[in-house]
N, C-alpha and C positions, 0 to 999 in steps of 0.2 A: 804317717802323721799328716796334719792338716798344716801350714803352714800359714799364716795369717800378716797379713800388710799392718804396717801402723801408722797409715793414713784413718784421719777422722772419717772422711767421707768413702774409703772402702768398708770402715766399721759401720757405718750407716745403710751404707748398700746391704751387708750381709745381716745384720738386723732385722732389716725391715723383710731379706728374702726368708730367715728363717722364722719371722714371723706369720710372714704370707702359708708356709708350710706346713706350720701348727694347724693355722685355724686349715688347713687343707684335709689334713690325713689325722687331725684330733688326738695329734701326739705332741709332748712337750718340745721344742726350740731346741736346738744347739746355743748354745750362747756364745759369742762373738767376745775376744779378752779384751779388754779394757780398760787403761792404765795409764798413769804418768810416768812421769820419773819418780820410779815408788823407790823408795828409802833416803832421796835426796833433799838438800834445802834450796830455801829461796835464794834466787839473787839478781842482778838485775841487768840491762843490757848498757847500760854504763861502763859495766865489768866485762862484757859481750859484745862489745857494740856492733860486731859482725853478724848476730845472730838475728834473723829476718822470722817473723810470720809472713806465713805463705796462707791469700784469703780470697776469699772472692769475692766479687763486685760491693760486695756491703760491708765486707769484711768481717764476715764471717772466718773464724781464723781453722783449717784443715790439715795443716803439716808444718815442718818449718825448713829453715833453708841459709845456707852458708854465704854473707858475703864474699868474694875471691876478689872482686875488683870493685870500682864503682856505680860500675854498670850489670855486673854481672854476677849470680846467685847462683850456688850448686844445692840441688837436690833431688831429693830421689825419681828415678822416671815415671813406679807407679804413682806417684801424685801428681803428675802431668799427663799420664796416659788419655785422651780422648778430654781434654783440656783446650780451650782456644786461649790465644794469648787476652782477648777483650776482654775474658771474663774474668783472668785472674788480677790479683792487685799483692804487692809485697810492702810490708810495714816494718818498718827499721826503725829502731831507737823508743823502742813503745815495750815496756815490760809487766805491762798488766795487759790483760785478754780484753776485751770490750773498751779499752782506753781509747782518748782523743787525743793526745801527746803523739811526740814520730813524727817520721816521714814516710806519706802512703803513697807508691811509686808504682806508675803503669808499667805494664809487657808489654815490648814491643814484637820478640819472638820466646818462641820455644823451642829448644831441641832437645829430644827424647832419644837417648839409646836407637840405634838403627835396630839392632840386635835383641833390643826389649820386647818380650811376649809375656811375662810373668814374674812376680821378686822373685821366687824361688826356682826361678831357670837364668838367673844371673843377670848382667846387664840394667843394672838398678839405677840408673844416671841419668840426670838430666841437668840443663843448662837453662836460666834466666836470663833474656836479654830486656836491661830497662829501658824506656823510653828517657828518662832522666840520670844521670850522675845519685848514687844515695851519697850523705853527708858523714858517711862515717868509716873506719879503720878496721879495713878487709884484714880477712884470716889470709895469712900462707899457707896452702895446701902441699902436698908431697910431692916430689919428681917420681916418675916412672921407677927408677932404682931403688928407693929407697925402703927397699921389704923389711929390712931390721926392726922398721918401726912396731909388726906385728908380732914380734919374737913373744911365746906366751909369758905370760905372769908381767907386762909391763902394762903400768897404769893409764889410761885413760882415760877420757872426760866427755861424759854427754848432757845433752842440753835439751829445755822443751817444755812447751805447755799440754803434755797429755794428760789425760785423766784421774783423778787422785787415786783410786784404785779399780782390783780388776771387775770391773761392771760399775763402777762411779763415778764423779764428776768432772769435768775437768780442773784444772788448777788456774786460779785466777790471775797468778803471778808467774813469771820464768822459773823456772828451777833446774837443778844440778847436780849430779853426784859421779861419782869416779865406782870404776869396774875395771879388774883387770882381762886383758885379752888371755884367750882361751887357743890352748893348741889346737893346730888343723886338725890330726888326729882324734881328740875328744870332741870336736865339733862334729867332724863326720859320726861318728858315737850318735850322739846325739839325733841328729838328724839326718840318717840317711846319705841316700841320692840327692838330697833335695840341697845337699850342704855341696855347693861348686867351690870349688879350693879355690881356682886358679882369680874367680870373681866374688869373693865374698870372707868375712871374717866374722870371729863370735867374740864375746867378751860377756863377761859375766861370773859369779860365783857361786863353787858347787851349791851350795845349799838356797841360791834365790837369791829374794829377798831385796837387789837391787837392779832395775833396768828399765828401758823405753818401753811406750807399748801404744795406743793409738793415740794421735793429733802429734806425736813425737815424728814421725817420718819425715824424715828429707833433712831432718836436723842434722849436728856436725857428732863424729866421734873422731875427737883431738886428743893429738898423741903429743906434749912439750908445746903446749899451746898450736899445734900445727892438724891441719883439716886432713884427718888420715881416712875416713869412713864415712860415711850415711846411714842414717838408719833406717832398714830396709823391713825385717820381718822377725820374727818369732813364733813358737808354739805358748800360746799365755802368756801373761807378763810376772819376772819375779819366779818363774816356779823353779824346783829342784832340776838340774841337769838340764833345764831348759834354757841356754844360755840366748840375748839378743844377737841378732844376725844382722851385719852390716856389710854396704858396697865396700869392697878393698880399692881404695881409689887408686894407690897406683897405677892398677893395671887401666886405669881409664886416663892416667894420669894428661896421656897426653893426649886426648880428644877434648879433654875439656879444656887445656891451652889452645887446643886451636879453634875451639869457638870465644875464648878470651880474646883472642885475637882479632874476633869479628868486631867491628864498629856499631854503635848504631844506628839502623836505615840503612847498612850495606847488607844485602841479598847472600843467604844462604840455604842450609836446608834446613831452617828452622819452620816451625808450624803457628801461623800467623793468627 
């Protein structure tokens, strides 16, 4: 299977390559899935106020991204991959896409997964460090222990302005809907080798119908209001047995305390 990022701007990259490829060999495009939070509704970061656009320099908005502290954002590694901190910018408290409302807060670093080579080889994490304090009421994320929270059939909540559906626009407003988690075993089912147990979890329902898909990435998947996942990758968005794939934070749980811990302008191995 192909496995596919739900970063905007990785869906743009592969667009444009399998466009270049068309007009190459005169054969029709793969098409690249793209989607929002299909089956879910509006609502607003009032209700979220943890929940960040992740954008850049113009704000252009590309993924989104989990308050954890004041300073500091979790989202996914491939939407920082080959990222400088200058160019990105995070928008908090702004629930329409193109709005002037919020707070639009510089990076001051970036830390990516050591371990990250690709979503679908695990290691999907990354850390925001702000140059400023944002103004609003960080999510609690999971302790390293805390694996019950993926036990299958328990509900979940995800979040995002990705695309309304798969090949169309985005969604001008935040939106939301709930998915239940998906056993490890029907996940590997699903996809392969490509499904790492020990760093990754699904949710979703057999029949589709509801899930993330691009501009959704680095978003949160909350389990009792609490930041248990990221949203990492999928095969389409919404299709049958094709359940969304997300970072299992636990197992990260405590790399990304320790860069919570970092101040900021104290020196780390973040990527400036």
């Amino acid at each position: 299977m192909f496995g596919l990022t739900r970063s905007r701007r990785t869906a743009a990259v592969a667009l444009a390559a399998a466009a270049a490829a068309a007009a190459l060999l005169t054969a029709p495009a793969a098409q690249a899935d793209s989607s929002r939070i299909v089956g879910g509704t509006t609502t607003t970061t009032r209700a979220y106020p943890f929940m960040m656009q992740i954008t850049d320099a113009s704000q252009n908005q590309f993924c989104g991204g989990t308050l954890v502290s004041p300073t500091k954002v979790v989202t996914a590694a491939h939407c920082m991959a080959g990222e400088s901190a200058s160019a990105v910018r995070v928008v908090g408290g702004r629930t329409l896409l193109g709005g002037s409302g919020g707070t639009v807060g510089r990076v001051a670093g970036i830390w990516v997964h050591p371990g990250y080579r690709t979503a679908t080889a695990g290691d999907d994490v990354a850390v925001l460090t702000l140059s400023a304090p944002m103004p609003y009421t960080p999510a609690p994320y999971v302790g390293a222990g805390q694996t019950g929270v993926y036990a299958a059939g328990t509900t979940a909540r995800i979040l995002g302005w990705g695309t309304t559906s798969e090949g169309g626009g985005s969604s001008a407003r935040l939106r939301t809907a709930t998915v239940p988690t998906v056993a490890d075993a029907d996940c590997a089912r699903s996809y392969g080798s490509d499904f790492v147990r020990s760093d990754m979890v699904c949710a979703g329902y057999p029949s589709g119908a509801v899930d993330t898909c691009q501009g959704d990435s680095g978003g949160p998947l909350l389990v009792g209001g609490v930041l248990a996942g990221i949203t990492s990758w999928g095969e389409g968005c919404a299709q049958p047995g094709r359940p969304g794939v997300y970072t299992r934070l636990t197992t990260f749980s405590d790399e990304v305390t320790a860069q919570v811990a970092i101040r900021p302008g104290r020196k780390s191995n973040q990527v400036s």
